[in-house]
C-alpha positions in Angstrom: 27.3 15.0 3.0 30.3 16.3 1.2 31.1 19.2 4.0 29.7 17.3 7.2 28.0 14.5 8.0 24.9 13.7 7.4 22.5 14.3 10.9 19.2 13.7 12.0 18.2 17.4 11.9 19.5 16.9 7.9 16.4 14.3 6.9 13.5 16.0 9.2 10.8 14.5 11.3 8.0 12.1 9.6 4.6 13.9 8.9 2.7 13.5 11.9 0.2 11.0 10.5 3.2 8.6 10.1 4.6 8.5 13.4 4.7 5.7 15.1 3.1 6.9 18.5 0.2 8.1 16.4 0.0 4.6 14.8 0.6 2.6 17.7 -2.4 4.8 19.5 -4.9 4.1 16.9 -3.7 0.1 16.9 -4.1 -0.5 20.4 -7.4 1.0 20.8 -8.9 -1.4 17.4 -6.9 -3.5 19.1 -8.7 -3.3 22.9 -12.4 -3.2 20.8 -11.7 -6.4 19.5 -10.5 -8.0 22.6 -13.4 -6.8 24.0 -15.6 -8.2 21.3 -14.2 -11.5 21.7 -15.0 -11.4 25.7 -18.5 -10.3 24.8 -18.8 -13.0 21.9 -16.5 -16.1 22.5 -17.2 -17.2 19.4 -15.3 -14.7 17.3 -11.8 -14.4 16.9 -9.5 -11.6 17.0 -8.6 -10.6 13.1 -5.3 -8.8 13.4 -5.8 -7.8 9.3 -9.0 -5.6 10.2 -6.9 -3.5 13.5 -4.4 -3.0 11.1 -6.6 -1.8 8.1 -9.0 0.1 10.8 -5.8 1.4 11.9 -4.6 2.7 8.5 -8.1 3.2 6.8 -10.3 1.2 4.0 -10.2 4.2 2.6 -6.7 4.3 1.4 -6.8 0.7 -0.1 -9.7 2.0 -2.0 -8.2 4.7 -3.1 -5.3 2.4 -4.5 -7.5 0.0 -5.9 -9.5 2.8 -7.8 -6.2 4.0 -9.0 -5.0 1.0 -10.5 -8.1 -0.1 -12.3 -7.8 3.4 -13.8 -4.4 2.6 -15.4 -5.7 -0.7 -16.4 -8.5 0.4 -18.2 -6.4 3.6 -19.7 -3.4 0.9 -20.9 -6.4 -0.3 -23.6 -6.4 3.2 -24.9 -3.6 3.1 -27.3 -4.6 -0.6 -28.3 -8.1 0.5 -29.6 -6.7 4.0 -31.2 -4.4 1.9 -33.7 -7.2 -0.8 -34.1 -9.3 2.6 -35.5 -5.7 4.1 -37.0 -5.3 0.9 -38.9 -8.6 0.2 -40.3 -8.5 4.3 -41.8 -5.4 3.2 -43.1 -6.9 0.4 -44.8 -9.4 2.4 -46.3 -12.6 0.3 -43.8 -13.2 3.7 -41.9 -13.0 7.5 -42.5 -11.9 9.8 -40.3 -11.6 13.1 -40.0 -8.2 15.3 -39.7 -9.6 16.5 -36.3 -9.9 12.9 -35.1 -6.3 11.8 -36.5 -5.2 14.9 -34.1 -7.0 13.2 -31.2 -5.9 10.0 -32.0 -2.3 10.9 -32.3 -2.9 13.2 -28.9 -4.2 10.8 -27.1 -1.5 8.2 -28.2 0.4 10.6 -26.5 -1.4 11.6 -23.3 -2.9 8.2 -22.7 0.3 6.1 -21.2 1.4 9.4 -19.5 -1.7 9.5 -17.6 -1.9 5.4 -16.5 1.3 6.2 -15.7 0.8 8.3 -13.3 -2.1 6.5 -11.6 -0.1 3.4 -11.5 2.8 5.2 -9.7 0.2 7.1 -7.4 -1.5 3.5 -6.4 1.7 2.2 -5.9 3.0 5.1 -3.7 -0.4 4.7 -1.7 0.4 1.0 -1.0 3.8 0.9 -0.1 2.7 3.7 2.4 0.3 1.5 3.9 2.6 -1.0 3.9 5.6 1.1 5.9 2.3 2.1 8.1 1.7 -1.1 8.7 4.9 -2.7 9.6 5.9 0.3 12.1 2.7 -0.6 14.1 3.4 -4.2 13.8 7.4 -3.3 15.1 6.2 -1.2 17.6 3.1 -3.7 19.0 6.0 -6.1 19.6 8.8 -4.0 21.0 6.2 -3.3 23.5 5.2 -7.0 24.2 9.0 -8.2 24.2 9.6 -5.2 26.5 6.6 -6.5 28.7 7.8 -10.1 28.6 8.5 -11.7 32.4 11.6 -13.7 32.8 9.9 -17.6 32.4 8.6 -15.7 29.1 12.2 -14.9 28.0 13.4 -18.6 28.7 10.7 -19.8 26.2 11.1 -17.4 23.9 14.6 -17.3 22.1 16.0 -13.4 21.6 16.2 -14.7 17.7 12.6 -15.8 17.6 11.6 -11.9 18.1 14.1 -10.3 16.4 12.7 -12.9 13.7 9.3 -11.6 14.0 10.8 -7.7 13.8 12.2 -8.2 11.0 11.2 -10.8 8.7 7.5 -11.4 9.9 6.7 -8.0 9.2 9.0 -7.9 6.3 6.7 -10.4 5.0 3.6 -8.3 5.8 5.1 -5.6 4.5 6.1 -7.2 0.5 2.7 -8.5 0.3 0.7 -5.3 0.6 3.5 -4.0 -1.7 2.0 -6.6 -4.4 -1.4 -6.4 -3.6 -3.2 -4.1 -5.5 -1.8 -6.1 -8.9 -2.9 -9.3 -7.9 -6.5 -7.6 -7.5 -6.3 -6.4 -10.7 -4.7 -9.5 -12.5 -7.0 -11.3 -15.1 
């Protein structure tokens, strides 16, 4: 930056997994099964939410999930070490000099650990969620590309650009949130 500008060659291609051809592959096809679905059963509707986690994988948001409950449950470490810190103290309990150690270590190592799985879950989510959203951007580039001219006339240029950018904007900042309201009391 400070010699030359800054180029595409400087910041590198995505990981393969992330591109958006690669997405928008995997999309359609969940995308063709459940139109087919829906031709073979009437009754059903087409669940945009499951192409786009089939798409992406369960396994991910699992993965996430798993994650956070770990640094929810590991947060209560510290809480019940000075609940058994305090009642030595008070004389209620004895403990031995090797358990003050691994009380005071794990004082330590406790919140470094949650810490980390928070940040890890949260990494995995907002991933999803940038996976999302480029398959969402792409699906309708494609459909506004494929749009015929009556189309157009019903459909105002700020209506799509809408959905490019805020619709999937929205998409995108609830996934983003997700895995703490599933772990909220």
């Amino acid at each position: 930056g400070v010699e030359k500008d800054l180029s595409l060659e400087d910041l590198g291609l995505p990981s393969k997994k992330n591109r958006t051809r690669r997405l928008f592959d995997l999309f359609i096809g969940y995308w063709n099964a459940q139109l087919e679905k829906i031709r073979k059963f009437p009754t059903k509707k087409v669940s945009l939410w499951h192409v786009l986690w089939q798409t992406i994988g369960y396994w991910k948001l699992v993965e996430a999930v798993f994650l956070y409950l770990l640094y929810a449950l590991l947060s209560f470490g510290p809480v019940l070490i000075l609940s058994q810190l305090v009642s030595y103290f008070e004389g209620t309990i004895d403990l031995t000099p090797i358990q003050l150690w691994g009380f005071a270590f794990l004082m330590f190592f406790l919140p470094i650990l949650a810490a980390l799985f928070a940040t890890r879950s949260n990494v995995i989510i907002v991933h999803i969620s940038i996976q999302f959203r480029n398959a969402l951007v792409d699906m309708i580039f494609r459909k506004a590309l494929r749009l015929s001219p009556a189309s157009k006339q019903q459909q105002s240029t700020g209506k799509i650009i809408n959905m490019f950018a805020t619709d999937t904007r929205q998409i995108q900042n609830f996934l983003n949130i997700a895995n703490n309201l599933l772990i909220a009391p």
